[in-house]
N, CA, C and O atoms as CSV, one atom per row, in Angstrom:
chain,resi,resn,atom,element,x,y,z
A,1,UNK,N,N,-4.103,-31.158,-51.785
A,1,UNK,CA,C,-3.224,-31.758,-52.771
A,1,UNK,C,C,-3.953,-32.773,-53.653
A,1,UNK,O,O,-3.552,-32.873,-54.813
A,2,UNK,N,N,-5.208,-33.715,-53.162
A,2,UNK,CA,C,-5.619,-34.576,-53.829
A,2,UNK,C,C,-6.192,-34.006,-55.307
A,2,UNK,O,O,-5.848,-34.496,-56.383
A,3,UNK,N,N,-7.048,-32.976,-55.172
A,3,UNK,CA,C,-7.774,-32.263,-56.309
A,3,UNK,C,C,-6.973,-31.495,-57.372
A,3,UNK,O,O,-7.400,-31.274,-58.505
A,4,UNK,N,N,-5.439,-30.999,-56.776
A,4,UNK,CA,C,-4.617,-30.653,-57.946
A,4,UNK,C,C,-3.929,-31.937,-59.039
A,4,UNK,O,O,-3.378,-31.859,-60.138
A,5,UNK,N,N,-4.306,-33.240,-58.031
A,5,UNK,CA,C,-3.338,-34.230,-58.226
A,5,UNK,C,C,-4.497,-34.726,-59.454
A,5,UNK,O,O,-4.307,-35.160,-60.590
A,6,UNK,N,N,-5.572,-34.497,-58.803
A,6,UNK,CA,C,-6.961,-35.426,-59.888
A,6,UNK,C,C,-6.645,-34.236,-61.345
A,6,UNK,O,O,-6.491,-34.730,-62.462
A,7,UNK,N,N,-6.600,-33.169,-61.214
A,7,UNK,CA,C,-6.335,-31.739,-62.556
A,7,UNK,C,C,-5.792,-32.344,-63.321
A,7,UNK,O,O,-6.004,-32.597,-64.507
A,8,UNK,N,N,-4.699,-32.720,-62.311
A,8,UNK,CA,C,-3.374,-33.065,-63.433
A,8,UNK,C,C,-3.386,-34.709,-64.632
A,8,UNK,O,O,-2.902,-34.729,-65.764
A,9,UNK,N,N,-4.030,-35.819,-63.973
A,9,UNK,CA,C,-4.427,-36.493,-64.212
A,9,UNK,C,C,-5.944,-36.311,-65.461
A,9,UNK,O,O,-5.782,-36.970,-66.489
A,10,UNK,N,N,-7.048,-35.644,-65.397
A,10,UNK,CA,C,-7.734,-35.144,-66.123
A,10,UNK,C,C,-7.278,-34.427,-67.446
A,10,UNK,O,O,-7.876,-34.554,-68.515
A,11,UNK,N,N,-6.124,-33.642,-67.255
A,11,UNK,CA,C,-5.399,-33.049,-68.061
A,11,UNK,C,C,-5.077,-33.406,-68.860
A,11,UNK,O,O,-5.222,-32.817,-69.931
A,12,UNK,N,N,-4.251,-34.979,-68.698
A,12,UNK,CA,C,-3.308,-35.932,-69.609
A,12,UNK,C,C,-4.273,-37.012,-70.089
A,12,UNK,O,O,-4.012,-38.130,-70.533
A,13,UNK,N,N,-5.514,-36.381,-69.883
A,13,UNK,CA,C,-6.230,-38.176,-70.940
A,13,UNK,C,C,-5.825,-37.416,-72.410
A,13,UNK,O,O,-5.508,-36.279,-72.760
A,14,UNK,N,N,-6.058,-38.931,-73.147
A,14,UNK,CA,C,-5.591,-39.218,-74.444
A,14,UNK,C,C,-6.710,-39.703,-75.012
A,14,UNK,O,O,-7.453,-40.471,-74.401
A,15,UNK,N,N,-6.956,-39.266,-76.346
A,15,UNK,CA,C,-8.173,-39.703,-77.155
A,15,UNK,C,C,-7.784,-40.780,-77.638
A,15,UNK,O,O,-6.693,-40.928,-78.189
A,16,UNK,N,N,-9.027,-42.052,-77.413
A,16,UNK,CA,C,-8.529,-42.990,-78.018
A,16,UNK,C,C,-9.073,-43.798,-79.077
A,16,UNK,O,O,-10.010,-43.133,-79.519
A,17,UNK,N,N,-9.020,-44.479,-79.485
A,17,UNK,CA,C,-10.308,-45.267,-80.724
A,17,UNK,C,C,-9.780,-46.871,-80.750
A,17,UNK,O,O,-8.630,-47.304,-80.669
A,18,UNK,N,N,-10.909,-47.498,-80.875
A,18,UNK,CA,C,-11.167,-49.169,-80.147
A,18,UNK,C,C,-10.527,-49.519,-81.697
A,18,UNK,O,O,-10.495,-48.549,-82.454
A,19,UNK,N,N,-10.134,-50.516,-82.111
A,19,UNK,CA,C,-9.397,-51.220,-83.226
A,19,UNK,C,C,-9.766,-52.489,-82.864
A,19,UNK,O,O,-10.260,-52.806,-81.782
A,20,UNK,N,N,-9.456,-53.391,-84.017
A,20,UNK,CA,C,-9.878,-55.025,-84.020
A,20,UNK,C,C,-8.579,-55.116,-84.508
A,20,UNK,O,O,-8.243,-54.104,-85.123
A,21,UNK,N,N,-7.479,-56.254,-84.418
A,21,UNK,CA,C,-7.007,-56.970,-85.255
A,21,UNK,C,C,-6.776,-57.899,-85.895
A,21,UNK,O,O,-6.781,-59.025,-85.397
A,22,UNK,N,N,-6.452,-57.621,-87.461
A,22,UNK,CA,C,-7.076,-58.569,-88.680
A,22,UNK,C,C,-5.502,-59.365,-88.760
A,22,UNK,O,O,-5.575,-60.561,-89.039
A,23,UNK,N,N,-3.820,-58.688,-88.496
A,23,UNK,CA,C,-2.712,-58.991,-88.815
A,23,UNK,C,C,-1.973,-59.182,-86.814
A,23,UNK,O,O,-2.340,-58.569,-85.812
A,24,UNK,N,N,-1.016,-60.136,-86.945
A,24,UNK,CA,C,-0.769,-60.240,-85.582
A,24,UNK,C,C,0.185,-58.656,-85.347
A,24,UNK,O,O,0.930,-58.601,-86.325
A,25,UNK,N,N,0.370,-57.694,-84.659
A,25,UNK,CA,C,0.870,-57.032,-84.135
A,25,UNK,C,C,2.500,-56.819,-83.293
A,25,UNK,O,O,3.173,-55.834,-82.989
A,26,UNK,N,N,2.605,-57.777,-83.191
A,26,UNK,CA,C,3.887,-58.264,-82.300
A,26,UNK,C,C,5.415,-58.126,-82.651
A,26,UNK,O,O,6.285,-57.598,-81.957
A,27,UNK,N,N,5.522,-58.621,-83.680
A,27,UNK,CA,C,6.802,-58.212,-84.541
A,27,UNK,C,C,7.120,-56.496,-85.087
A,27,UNK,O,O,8.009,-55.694,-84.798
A,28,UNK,N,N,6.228,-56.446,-85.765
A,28,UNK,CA,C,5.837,-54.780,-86.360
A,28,UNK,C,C,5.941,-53.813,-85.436
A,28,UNK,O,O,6.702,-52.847,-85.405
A,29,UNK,N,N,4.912,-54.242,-84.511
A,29,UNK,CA,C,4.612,-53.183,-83.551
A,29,UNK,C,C,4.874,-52.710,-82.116
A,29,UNK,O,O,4.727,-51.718,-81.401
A,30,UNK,N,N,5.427,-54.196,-82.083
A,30,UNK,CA,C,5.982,-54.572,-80.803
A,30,UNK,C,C,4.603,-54.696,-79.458
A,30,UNK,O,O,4.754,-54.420,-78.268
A,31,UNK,N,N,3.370,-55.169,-80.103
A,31,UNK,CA,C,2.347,-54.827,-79.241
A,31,UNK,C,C,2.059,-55.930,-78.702
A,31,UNK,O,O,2.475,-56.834,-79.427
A,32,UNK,N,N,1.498,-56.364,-77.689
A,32,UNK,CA,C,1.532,-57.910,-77.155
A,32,UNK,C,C,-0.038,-58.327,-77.540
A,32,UNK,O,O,-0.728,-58.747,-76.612
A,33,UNK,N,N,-0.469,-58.255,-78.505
A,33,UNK,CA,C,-2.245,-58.388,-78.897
A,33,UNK,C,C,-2.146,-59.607,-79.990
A,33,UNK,O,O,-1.235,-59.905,-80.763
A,34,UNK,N,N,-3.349,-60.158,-79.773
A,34,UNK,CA,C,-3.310,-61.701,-80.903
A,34,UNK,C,C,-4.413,-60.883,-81.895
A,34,UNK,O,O,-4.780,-59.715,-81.769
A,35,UNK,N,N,-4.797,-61.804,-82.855
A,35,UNK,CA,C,-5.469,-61.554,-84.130
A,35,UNK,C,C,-6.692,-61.529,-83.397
A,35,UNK,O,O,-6.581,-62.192,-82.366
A,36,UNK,N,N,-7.748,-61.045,-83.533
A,36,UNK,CA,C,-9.168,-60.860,-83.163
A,36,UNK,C,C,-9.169,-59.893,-82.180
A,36,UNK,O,O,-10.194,-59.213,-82.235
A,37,UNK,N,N,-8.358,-59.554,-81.244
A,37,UNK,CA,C,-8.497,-59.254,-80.321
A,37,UNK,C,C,-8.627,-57.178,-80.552
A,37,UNK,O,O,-8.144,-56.353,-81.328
A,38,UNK,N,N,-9.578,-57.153,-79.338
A,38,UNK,CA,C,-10.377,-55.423,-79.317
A,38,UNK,C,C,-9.761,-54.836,-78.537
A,38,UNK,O,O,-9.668,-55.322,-77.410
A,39,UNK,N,N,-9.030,-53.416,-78.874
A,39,UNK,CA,C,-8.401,-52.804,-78.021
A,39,UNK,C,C,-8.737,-51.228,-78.184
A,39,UNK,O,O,-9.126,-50.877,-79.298
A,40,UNK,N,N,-8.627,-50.286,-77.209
A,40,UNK,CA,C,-8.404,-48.890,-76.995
A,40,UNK,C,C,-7.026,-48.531,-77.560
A,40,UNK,O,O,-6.277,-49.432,-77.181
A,41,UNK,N,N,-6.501,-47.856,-78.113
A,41,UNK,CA,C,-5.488,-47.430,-78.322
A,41,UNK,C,C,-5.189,-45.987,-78.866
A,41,UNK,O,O,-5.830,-45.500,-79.798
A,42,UNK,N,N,-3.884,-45.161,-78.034
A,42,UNK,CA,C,-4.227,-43.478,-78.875
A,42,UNK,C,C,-4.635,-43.649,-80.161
A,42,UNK,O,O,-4.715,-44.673,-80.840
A,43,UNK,N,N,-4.953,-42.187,-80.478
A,43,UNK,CA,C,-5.715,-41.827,-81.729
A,43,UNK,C,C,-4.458,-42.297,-83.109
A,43,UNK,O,O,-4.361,-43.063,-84.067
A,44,UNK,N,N,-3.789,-41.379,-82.483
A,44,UNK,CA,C,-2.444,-41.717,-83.575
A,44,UNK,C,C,-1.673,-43.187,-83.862
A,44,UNK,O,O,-1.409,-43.531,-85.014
A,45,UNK,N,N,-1.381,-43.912,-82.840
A,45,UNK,CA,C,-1.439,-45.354,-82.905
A,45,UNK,C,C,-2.536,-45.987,-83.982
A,45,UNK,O,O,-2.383,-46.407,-85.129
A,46,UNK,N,N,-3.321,-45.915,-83.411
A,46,UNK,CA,C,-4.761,-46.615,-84.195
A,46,UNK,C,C,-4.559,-46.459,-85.109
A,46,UNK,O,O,-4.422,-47.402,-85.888
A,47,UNK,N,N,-4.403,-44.854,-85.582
A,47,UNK,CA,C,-4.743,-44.862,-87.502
A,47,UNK,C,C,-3.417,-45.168,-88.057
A,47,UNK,O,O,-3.296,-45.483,-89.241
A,48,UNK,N,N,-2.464,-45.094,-87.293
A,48,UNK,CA,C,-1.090,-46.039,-88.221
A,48,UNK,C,C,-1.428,-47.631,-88.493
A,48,UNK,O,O,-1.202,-48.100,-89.608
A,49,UNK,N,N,-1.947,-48.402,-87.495
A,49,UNK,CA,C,-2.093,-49.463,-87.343
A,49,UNK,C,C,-3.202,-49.857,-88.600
A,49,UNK,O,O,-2.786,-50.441,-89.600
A,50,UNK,N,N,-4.415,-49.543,-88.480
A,50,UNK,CA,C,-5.200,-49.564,-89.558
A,50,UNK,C,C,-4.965,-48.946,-91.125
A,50,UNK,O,O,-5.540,-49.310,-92.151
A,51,UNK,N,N,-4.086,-48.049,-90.993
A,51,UNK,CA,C,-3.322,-47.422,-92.426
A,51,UNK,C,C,-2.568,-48.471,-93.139
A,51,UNK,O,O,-2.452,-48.589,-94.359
A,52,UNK,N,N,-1.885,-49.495,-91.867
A,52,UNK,CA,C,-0.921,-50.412,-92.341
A,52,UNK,C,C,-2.016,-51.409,-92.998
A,52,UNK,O,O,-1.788,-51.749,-94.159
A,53,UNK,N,N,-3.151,-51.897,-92.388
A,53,UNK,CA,C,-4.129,-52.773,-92.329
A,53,UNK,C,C,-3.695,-54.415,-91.208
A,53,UNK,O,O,-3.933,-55.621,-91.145
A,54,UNK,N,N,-3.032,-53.462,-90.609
A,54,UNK,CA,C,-2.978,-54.732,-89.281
A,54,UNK,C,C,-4.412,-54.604,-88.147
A,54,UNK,O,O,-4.486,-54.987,-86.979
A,55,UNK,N,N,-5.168,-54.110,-88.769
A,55,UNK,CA,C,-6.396,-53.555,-87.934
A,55,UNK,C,C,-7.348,-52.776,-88.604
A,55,UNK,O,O,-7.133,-52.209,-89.675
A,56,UNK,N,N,-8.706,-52.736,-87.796
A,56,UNK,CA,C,-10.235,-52.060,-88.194
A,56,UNK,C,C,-10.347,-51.699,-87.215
A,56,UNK,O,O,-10.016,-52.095,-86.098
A,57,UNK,N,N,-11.098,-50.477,-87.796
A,57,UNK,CA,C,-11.436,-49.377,-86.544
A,57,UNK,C,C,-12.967,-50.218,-86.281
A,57,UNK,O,O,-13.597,-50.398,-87.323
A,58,UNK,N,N,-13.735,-50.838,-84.779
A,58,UNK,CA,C,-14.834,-50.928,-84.059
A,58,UNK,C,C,-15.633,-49.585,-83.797
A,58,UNK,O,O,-15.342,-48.522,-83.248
A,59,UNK,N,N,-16.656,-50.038,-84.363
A,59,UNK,CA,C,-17.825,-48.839,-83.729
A,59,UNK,C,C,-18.368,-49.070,-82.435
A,59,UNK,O,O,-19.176,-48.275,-81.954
C-alpha cells in the first residue's frame, strides 16, 4: 500500500514558480505574505499575481 500511496502523491505535484512581492497580498488575494517576501506558488497563481503587478517572478 505504501508505494501506491507514494504514485498517488507523485501524481498530484503542481508546477510551481518562486515570486517576490512588490504589493501587500492580503486583501486582494487573501494570501497571508508581507511585501518582500519569496514564495513558491502554482503556476497559474503566480502569473495572475505578477499580471496584476503585486509581484516578480525570482530566478
Amino acid at each position: 500500500m505504501a508505494k501506491e500511496e507514494k504514485k498517488e502523491v507523485e501524481e498530484t505535484k503542481v508546477e510551481t514558480k518562486k515570486i517576490r512581492f512588490t504589493l501587500s497580498p492580503c486583501g486582494t488575494f487573501k494570501l497571508p505574505y508581507n511585501v518582500g517576501q519569496e514564495v513558491d506558488l502554482p503556476t497559474n497563481q503566480a502569473d495572475e499575481i505578477v499580471e496584476r503587478k503585486y509581484a516578480e517572478f525570482v530566478k
